[in-house]
C-alpha positions in Angstrom: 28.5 81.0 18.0 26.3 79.0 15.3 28.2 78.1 12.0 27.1 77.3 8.5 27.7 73.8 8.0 27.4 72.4 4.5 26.8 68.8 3.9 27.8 66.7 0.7 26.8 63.1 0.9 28.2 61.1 -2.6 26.3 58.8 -4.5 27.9 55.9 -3.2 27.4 56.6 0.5 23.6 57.5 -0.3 22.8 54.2 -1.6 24.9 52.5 1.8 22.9 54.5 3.8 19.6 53.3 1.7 20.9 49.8 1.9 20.9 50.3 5.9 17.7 51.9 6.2 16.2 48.7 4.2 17.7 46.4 6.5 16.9 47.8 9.2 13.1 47.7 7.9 13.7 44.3 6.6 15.6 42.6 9.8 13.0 43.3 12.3 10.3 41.5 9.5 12.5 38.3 9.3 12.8 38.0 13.0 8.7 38.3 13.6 8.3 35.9 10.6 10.7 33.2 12.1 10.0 34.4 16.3 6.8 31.5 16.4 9.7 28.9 15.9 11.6 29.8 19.0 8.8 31.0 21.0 6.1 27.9 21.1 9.4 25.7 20.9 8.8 24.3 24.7 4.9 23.8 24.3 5.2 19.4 24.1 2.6 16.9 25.3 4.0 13.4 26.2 1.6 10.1 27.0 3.0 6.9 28.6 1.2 3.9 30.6 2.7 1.6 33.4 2.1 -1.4 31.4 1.2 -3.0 28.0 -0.8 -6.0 29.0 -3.0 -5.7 31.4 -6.1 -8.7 32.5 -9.7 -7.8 32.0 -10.5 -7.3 35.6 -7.4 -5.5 36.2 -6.7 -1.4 35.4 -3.6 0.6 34.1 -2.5 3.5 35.0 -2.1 6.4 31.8 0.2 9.6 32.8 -0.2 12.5 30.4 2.5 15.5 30.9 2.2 18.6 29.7 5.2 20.9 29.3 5.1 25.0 28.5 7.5 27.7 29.1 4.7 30.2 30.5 3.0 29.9 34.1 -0.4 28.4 33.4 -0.3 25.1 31.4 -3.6 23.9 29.5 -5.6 20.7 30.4 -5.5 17.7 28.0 -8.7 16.8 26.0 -8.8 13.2 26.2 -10.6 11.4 23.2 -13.8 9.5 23.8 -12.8 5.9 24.7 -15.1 3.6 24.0 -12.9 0.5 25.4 -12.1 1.7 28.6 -13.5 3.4 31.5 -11.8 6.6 32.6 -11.1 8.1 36.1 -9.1 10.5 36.7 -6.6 9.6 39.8 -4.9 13.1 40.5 -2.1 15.5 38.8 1.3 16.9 39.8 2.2 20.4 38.8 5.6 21.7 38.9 7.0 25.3 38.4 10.4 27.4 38.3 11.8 30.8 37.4 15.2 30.7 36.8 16.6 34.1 35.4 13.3 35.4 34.9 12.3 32.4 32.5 9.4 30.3 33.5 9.1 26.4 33.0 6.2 24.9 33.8 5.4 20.7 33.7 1.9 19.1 34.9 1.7 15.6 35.1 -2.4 14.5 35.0 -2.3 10.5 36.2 -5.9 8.5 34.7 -7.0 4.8 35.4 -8.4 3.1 32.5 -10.3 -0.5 33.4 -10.4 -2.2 29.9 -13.8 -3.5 28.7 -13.0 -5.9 26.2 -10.1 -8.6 25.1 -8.0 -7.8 22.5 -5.2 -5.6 21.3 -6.9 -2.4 22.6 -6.0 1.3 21.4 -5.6 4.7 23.3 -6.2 7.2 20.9 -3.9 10.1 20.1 -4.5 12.9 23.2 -4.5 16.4 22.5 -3.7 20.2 24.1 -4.6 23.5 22.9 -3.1 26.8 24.2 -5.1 29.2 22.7 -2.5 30.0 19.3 -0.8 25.8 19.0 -1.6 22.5 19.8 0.4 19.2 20.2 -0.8 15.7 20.2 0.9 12.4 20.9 0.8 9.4 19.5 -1.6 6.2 19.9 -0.8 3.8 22.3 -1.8 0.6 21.9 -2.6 -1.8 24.7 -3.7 -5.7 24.7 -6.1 -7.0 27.0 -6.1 -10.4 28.1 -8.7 -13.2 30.0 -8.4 -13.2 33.7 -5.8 -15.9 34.5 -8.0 -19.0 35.9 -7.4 -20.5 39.4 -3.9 -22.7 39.5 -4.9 -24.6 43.0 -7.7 -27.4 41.4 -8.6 -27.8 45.1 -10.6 -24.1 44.8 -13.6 -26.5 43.3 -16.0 -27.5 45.9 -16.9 -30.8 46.8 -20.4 -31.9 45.3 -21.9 -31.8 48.8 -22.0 -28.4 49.4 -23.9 -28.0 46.5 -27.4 -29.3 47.8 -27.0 -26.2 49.8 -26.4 -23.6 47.3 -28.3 -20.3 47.2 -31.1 -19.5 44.9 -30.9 -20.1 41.2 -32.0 -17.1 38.5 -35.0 -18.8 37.9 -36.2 -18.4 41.9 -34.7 -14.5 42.1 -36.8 -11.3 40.4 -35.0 -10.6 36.8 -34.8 -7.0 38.1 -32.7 -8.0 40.8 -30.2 -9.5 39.2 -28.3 -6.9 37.3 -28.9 -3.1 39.5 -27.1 -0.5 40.3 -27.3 1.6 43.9 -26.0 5.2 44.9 -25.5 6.6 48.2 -23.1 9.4 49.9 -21.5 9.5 53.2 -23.6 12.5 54.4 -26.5 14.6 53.3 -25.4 18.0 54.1 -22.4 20.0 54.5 -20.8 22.8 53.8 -19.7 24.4 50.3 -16.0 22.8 49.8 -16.8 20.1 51.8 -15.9 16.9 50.8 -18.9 14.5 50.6 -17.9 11.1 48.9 -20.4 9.2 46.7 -20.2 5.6 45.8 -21.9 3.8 43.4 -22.7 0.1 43.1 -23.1 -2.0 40.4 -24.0 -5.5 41.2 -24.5 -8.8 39.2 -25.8 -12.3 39.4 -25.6 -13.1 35.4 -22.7 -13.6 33.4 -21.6 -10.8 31.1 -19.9 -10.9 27.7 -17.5 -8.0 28.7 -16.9 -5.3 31.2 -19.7 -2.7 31.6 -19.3 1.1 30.3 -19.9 3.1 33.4 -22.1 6.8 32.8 -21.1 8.8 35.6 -23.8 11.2 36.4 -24.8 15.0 35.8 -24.4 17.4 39.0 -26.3 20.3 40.2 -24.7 22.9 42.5 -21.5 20.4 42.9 -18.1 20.1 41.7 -16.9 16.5 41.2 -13.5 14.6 41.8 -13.1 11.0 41.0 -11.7 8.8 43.8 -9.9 5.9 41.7 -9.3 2.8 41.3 -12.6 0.6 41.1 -13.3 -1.7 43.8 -14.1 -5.4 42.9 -16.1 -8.3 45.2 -18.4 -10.4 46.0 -21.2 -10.9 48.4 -24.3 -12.3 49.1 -28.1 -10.8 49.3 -31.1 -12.5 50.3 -29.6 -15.4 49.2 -28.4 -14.9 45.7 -24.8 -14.0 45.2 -23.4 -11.3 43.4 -20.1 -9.9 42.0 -20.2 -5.8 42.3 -17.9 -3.3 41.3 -17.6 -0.3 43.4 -16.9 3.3 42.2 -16.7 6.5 44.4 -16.3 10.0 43.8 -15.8 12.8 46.0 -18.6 15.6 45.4 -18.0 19.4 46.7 -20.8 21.9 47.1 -20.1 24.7 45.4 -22.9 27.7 47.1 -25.8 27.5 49.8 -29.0 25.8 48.7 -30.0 22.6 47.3 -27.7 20.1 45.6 -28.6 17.0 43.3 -26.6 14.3 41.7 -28.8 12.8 38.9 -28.4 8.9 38.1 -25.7 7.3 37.3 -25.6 4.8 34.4 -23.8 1.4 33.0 -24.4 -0.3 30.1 -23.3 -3.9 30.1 -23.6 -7.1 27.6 -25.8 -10.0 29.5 -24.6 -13.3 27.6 -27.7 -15.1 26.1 -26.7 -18.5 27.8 -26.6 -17.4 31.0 -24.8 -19.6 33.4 -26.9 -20.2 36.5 -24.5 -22.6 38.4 -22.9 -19.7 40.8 -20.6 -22.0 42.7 -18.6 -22.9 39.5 -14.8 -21.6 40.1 -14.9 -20.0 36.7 -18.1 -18.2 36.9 -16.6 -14.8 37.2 -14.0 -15.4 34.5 -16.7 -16.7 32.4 -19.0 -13.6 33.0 -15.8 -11.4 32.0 -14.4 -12.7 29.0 -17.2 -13.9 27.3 -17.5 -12.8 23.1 -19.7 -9.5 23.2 -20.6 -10.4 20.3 -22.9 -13.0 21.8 -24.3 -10.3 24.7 -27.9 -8.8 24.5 -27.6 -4.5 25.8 -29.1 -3.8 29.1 -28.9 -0.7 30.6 -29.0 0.0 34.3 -29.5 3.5 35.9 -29.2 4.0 39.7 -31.0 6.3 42.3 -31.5 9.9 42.1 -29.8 12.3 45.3 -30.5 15.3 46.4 -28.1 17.2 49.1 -28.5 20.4 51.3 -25.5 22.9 50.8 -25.5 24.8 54.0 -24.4 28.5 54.8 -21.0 29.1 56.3 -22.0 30.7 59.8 -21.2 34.4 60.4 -18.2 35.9 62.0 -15.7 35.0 59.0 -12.4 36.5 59.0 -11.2 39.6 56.2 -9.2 37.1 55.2 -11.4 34.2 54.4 -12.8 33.4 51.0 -14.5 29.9 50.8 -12.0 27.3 51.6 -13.3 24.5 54.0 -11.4 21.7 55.6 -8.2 21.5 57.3 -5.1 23.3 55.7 -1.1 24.7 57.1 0.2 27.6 55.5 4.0 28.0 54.6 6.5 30.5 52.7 9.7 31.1 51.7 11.9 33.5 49.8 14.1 32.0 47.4 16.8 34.3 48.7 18.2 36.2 51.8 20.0 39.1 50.0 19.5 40.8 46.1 20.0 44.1 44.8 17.6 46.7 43.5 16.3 45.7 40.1 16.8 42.0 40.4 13.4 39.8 41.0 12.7 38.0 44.3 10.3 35.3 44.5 7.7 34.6 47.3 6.5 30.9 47.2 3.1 30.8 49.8 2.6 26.8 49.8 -1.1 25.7 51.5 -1.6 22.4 52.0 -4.3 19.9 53.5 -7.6 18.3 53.1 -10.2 19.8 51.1 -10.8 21.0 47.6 -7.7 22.9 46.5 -8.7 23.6 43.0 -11.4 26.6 44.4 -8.1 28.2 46.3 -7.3 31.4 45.7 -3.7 33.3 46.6 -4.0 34.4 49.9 -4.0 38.4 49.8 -0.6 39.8 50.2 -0.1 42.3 53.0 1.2 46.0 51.9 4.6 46.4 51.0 5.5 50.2 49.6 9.1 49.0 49.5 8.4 46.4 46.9 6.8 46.1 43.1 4.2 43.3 43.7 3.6 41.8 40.0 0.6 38.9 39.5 0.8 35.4 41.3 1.5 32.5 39.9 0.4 28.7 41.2 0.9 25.4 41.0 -1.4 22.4 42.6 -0.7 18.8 43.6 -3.6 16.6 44.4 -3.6 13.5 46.3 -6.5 11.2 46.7 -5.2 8.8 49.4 -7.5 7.1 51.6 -10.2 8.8 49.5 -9.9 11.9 50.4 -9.2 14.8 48.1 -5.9 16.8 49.4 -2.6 17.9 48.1 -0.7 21.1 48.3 -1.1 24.5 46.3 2.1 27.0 45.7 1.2 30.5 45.0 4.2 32.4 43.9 4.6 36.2 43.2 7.6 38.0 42.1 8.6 41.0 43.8 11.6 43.5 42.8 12.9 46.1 45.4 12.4 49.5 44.7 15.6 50.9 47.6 18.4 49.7 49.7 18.7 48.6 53.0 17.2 46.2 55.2 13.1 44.8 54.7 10.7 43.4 56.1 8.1 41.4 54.0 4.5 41.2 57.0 3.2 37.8 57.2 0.9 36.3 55.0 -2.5 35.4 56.8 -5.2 32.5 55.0 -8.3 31.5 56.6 -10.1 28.8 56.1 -13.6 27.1 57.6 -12.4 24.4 60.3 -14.8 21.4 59.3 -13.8 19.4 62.5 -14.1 22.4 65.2 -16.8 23.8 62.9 -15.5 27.2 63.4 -12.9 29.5 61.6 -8.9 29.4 61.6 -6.8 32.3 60.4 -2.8 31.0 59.7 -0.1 33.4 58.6 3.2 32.6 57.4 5.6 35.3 58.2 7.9 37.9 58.6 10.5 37.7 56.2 13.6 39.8 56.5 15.3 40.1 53.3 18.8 42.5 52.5 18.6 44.9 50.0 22.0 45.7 48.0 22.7 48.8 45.4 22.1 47.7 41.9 25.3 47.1 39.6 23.3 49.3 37.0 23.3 52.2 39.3 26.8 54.6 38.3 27.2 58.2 39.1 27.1 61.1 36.4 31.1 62.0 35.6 32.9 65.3 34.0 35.9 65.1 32.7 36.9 69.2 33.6 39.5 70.0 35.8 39.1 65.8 37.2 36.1 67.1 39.3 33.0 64.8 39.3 30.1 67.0 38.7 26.3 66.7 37.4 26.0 67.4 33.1 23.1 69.2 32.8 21.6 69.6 29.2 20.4 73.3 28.3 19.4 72.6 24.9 20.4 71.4 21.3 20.3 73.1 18.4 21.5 71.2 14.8 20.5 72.9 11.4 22.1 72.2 8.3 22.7 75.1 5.4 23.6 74.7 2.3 24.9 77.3 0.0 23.8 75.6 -3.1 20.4 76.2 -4.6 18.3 73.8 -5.0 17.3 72.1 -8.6 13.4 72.2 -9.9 11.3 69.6 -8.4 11.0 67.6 -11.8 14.4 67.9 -12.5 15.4 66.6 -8.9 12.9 63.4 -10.1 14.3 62.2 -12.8 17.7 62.9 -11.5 17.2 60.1 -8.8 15.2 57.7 -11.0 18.0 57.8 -13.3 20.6 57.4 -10.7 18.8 54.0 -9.6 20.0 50.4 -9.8 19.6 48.9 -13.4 17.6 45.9 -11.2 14.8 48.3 -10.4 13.8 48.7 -13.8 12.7 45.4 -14.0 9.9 46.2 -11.2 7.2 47.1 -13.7 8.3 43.9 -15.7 7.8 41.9 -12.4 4.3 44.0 -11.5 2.8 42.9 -14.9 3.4 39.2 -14.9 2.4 39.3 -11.3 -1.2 40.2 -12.7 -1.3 38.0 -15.4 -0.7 35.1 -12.8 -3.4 36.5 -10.8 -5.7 36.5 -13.8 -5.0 32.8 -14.8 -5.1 31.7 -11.5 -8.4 33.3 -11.1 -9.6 31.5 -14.4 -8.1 28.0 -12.8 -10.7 28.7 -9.8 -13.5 29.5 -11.5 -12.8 26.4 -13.6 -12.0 24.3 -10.4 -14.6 25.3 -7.9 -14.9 21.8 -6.4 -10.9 22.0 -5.0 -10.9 25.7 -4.3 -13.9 24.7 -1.6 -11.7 21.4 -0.8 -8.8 23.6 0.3 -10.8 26.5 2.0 -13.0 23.9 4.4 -10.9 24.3 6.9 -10.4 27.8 7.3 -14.6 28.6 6.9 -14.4 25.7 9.9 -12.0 27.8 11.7 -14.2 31.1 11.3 -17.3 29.4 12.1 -15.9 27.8 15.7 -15.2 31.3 16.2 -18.2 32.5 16.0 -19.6 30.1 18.0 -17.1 31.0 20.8 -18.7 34.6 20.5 -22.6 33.4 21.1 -21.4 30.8 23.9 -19.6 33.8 25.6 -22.6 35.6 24.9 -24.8 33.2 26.8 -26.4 31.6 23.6 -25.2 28.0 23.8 -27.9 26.9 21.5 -26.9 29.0 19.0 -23.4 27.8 19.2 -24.4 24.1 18.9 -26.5 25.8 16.0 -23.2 27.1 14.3 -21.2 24.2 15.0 -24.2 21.5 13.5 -24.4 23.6 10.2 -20.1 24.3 10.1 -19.8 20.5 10.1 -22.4 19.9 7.4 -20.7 22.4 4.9 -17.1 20.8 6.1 -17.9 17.4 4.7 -20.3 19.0 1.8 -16.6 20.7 0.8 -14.8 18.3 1.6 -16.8 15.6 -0.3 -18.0 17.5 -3.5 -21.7 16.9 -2.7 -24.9 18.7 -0.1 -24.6 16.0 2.6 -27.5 17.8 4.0 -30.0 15.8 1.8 -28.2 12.7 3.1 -28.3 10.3 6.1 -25.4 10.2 8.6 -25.0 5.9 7.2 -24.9 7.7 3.4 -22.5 10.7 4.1 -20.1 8.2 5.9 -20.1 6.0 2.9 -19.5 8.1 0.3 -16.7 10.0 2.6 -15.3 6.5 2.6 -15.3 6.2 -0.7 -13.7 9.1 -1.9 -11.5 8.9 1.3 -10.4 5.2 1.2 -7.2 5.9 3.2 -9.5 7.3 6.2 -9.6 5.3 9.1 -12.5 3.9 10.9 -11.9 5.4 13.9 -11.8 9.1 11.9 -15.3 8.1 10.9 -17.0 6.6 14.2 -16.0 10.1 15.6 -17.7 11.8 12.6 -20.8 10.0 13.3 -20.4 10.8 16.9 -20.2 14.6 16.4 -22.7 14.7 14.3 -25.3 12.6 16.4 -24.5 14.8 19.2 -25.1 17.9 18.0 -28.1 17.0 16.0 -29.3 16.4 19.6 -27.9 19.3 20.8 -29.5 21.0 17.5 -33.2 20.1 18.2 -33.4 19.2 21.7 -36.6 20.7 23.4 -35.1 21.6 26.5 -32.1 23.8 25.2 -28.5 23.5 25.6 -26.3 23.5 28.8 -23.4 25.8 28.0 -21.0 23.1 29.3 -22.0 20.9 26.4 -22.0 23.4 24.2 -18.4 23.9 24.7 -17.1 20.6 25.1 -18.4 20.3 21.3 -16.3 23.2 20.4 -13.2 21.3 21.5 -14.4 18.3 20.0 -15.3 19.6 17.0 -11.9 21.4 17.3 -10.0 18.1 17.7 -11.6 16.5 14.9 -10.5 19.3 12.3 -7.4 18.9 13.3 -7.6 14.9 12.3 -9.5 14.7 9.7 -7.0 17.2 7.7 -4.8 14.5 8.1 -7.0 11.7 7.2 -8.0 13.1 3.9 -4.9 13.4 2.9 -3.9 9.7 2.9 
C-alpha cells in the first residue's frame, strides 16, 4: 500500500545539510592538495665513500643508495667528474612486500681513482622518477702524494747503473707514452661475456693521473670490471709503469660487433726525468704540479668482433640468456585464505649478463589471479666476471578453497661450456587455501530461520500537498535567506579584478622579471618537447630544441640576447649579475653548451643516446642553476 509522505525540512537543518554537502566537496580537495606529501615521502637518495683521504695512486670506493616505496627504483645520474675516473663496480637491489606495501633500496657501488692532489670534490648526485627528484650533498675528498719508500736501502747501488736500460733519448717518442687494446676472444655468442682490457703504458713522468675515455660500442653492451690495475714492466729495453683497465663487453644480436678506440688524456711534465732507476721516479711522475704538464692525448686500437647465431633447437622456454645459471623459488607462505596476496619469488643466479633477463614465463594457473612481476638484481664482478642473482617476484591471490598446486617454473638458457641448451624448473609448490574472514552468509531475522533476502524492487516518491511558489519568488526567497557573509562575494569578485588589472600593469612595466621568473617553466616545456621528437626518432631535432631552450634560459635569465654573444662573454656577464654563482655552476654551463653546439651542427647527425643524456643533463642543470641565481 503506497502512502503520501510529506517532507518539511527547516531552515536550520537545510543550511547543516549544505554545510555537509560543502565538506564533503571540500575534504576530498584538501586531501589531493596535501596527498604528494605522504606519497613521494619514501623517495631519498643517500651518498657515502669508504674513506676521506685517499693517495694519488690509490682509489675509493663511492656507494650511492637509492630508496622508493614502489617496485622499480630509478638509476642515479652522476655528474661529470673531471677529477676522478669513474667505474662502476656493481649494485645490490633489495625488495619486500609487507601487507601489500612495497619497499624498495638499490645500492649502486663506483671506484673513483683521483687525478690530481688536493682537497678534491664529488659533486651533488642526482635521481629523477619521472614526477620528483632528490639530490645529496657534496662530498669532499683530499688527495694526497704517494707516501715515498721508508726502507733507504730500496736505492741501488751505483753499479748497477752502467747497466741500465735505454734512456728517452735512444727510445722512439711515440713509444713512450701508448695505449693498447685487446679482448680475450674474437667471437661468441650474444650474452657472452668477452672481457676487454686496455693498457696504458709510460716511460715519461706525468704531472698528474691521466683521464681515461672509455670507448663507443657497436652491437655490444658494456660492464666495467673495476678496480684499475697498476705495474711495471719492461719492453725492448725501456721500462714502463702501465695501468690496466678491463671491461666486460656482451654482444647484444648476430652480426658484426666493433669497439671504437679508447682514449686518455695525460699531463707529460716539461722536465722530463730520464734517470728510470731513481726510487722516486714513479712518485715524481704522479704528483707532479699539472700546472707545469704539456696535454698529450693517446688513443688505442680499433676492434672489431663476430656475434654469432645461437644454433637451432632452442627450447619454448628460452629467450636469450647465455652462460651458466640455477633456478630457485619459494612461496613466502604454506597456507592463506582467499582474498589475501601470496608471493612467488623465482631467484636465477650465475654467470652471465643478468641485466638482459627476463621473468621466466609462469605456467597456467586457473586457480590463481597472476598480477605483473616484479624484480630485483645483484651483480657481482668477482674474478672479472659479470654474475649475481636476479629475483622475479609475482603476487598471486587465490580465487577458491582447498588444496593447490602451483606447476614448476621452467628457464632456459644457452650452456656456453657444453655449447648446447639447458632447461631448469623450479617446482611444484603446494600451497593450502583457507575461507576468507570477509566471506559471511546472508541472515533473516523471521521466525530465527536463515534464509536468502532477495530484493524485488524499491520504490521512494515524495508528495507534497503544498503548492509550489512562482519561480522568481522561490529566487529571491533563498537569496534572501542566505548568510549575511555571502553578500560580500561581489565585494570580494571586484577587488579581485582590480588586482588583476594592476598586476597586469606591474608586468607590462616589469617585463625583464616577469621573463626572469617564467625561464624555468618555458625550460620545462621545451625539454618536453624534446622528449616528444627523441621518442619520435628525431634526435637531432631534440639536441636542436634543447641548444635554442638553453640560449633563451640564460637570455631570461640574464636580461640580454646571449645569442649575439660568445660562450667566454655570456659566462662573464652571468657572473656578474650572478656573483654568488659558483664556478662549478658555470664550467657546467659552458660544458652544456659546447656540447650541444656540437651536437647542433655536427655533419654526421646525432645518436639518440646522446641526445638523451643531454636531456638529463640539461635537466640536472635547471634544477641547479635555480638555486645558484638565487644566492
Amino acid at each position: 500500500m503506497r502512502k503520501n509522505i510529506k517532507i518539511c525540512i527547516s531552515t536550520p537543518v537545510r543550511y547543516s545539510l549544505l554545510a555537509i554537502r560543502f565538506s564533503c566537496a571540500f575534504v576530498p580537495l584538501l586531501l589531493c592538495a596535501f596527498a604528494p606529501l605522504s606519497l613521494y615521502a619514501e623517495f631519498s637518495i643517500s651518498a657515502e665513500v669508504d674513506r676521506k683521504t685517499v693517495e694519488i695512486t690509490d682509489s675509493l670506493y663511492l656507494t650511492v643508495t637509492v630508496s622508493a616505496d614502489s617496485a622499480s627504483v630509478p638509476e642515479p645520474k652522476l655528474p661529470q667528474m673531471t677529477n676522478f675516473n669513474v667505474y662502476s663496480s656493481g649494485r645490490s637491489q633489495n625488495i619486500s612486500i609487507i601487507n601489500g606495501k612495497i619497499a624498495t633500496s638499490v645500492s649502486f657501488t663506483y671506484v673513483l681513482s683521483p687525478m690530481f692532489i688536493g682537497r678534491q670534490t664529488i659533486p651533488p648526485i642526482s635521481v629523477f622518477n619521472g614526477k620528483e627528484r632528490a639530490m645529496t650533498q657534496e662530498i669532499d675528498v683530499l688527495v694526497v702524494r704517494t707516501a715515498a719508500p721508508r726502507d733507504p736501502r730500496a736505492r741501488p747501488a751505483p753499479a748497477t747503473r752502467t747497466a741500465r736500460p735505454a734512456t728517452q733519448a735512444e727510445v722512439n717518442p711515440e713509444d713512450l707514452l701508448y695505449l693498447t687494446a685487446e679482448t680475450d676472444k674474437n667471437a661468441a655468442y650474444p650474452n657472452e661475456q668477452i672481457t676487454l682490457t686496455v693498457k696504458f703504458y709510460t716511460a715519461v713522468p706525468l704531472t698528474s693521473n691521466p683521464q681515461y675515455l672509455p670507448p663507443q660500442f657497436k652491437n655490444l653492451i658494456a660492464e666495467d670490471l673495476p678496480p684499475v690495475r697498476n705495474g711495471e714492466t719492461v719492453i725492448k729495453g725501456t721500462r714502463y709503469a702501465y695501468s690496466e683497465i678491463k671491461t666486460a663487453v656482451f654482444g647484444h644480436e648476430e652480426g658484426q660487433a666493433r669497439i671504437n678506440p679508447a682514449v686518455v688524456i695525460a699531463q707529460l711534465h716539461r722536465e722530463a726525468v730520464t734517470d728510470f732507476f731513481d726510487p722516486n721516479f714513479f712518485q715524481k711522475f704522479i704528483s707532479m704540479n699539472a700546472a707545469q704538464g704539456e696535454r698529450r692525448e693517446i688513443k688505442s686500437n680499433p676492434l672489431t668482433l663476430a656475434i654469432l647465431a645461437f644454433p637451432p633447437g632452442a627450447p619454448p622456454s628460452f629467450k636469450g640468456a647465455a652462460g651458466s645459471f640455477t633456478i630457485s623459488a619459494e612461496l613466502d607462505r604454506k597456507e592463506i585464505k582467499t582474498g589475501e596476496a601470496l608471493n612467488l619469488s623465482v631467484k636465477i643466479s650465475g654467470s652471465g649478463n643478468l641485466k638482459v633477463l627476463t621473468a621466466p614465463k609462469l605456467p597456467d594457473m586457473p586457480d590463481f589471479k597472476v598480477y605483473d612481476t616484479m624484480s630485483s638484481l645483484d651483480i657481482s664482478k668477482e674474478n672479472d666476471v659479470i654474475g649475481g642473482k636476479k629475483v622475479f617476484t609475482t603476487i598471486l591471490i587465490p580465487r577458491r578453497e582447498g588444496r593447490q598446486t602451483i606447476p614448476p617454473v621452467r628457464f632456459s638458457f644457452f650452456d656456453l661450456a657444453a655449447k648446447a641448451y639447458r632447461e631448469i624448473a623450479a617446482g611444484p609448490f603446494e600451497v593450502t587455501v583457507l575461507k576468507g574472514d570477509g566471506e559471511g552468509a546472508n541472515v533473516s531475522f523471521v521466525r530465527g530461520e536463515q534464509v536468502g533476502i532477495t530484493p524485488l524492487a524499491s520504490d521512494i516518491r515524495y508528495v507534497s500537498d503544498k503548492a509550489a511558489p512562482p519561480p522568481a519568488a522561490a529566487l529571491a526567497r533563498r537569496i534572501s535567506a542566505l548568510p549575511p557573509g555571502l553578500n560580500l562575494i561581489p565585494v570580494f569578485i571586484a577587488f579581485l579584478s582590480f588586482w588583476l588589472a594592476r598586476a597586469k600593469e606591474f608586468r607590462l612595466k616589469n617585463p625583464l622579471l616577469f621573463r626572469f621568473k617564467k625561464a624555468r617553466s618555458e625550460a620545462a616545456s621545451d625539454l618536453l618537447n624534446a622528449r616528444e621528437k627523441l621518442k619520435g626518432g628525431l634526435p637531432a631535432e631534440a639536441a636542436a630544441i634543447l641548444y635554442d631552450s638553453l640560449l633563451d634560459y640564460l637570455s631570461d635569465k640574464s636580461g640580454q640576447k646571449v645569442s649575439g654573444l660568445t660562450r667566454k662573454k655570456t659566462l662573464a656577464l652571468l657572473k656578474e649579475k650572478f656573483p654568488g654563482a659558483g664556478d662549478y655552476a658555470t664550467g657546467e654551463i659552458e660544458d652544456l653548451w659546447e656540447n650541444l653546439e656540437a651536437l647542433h651542427f655536427s655533419p654526421d647527425g646525432t645518436p639518440p643516446e646522446r641526445a638523451k643524456e643531454m636531456i638529463e643533463k640539461y635537466l640536472v642543470l635547471l634544477d641547479m642553476l635555480e638555486k645558484e641565481f638565487r644566492k
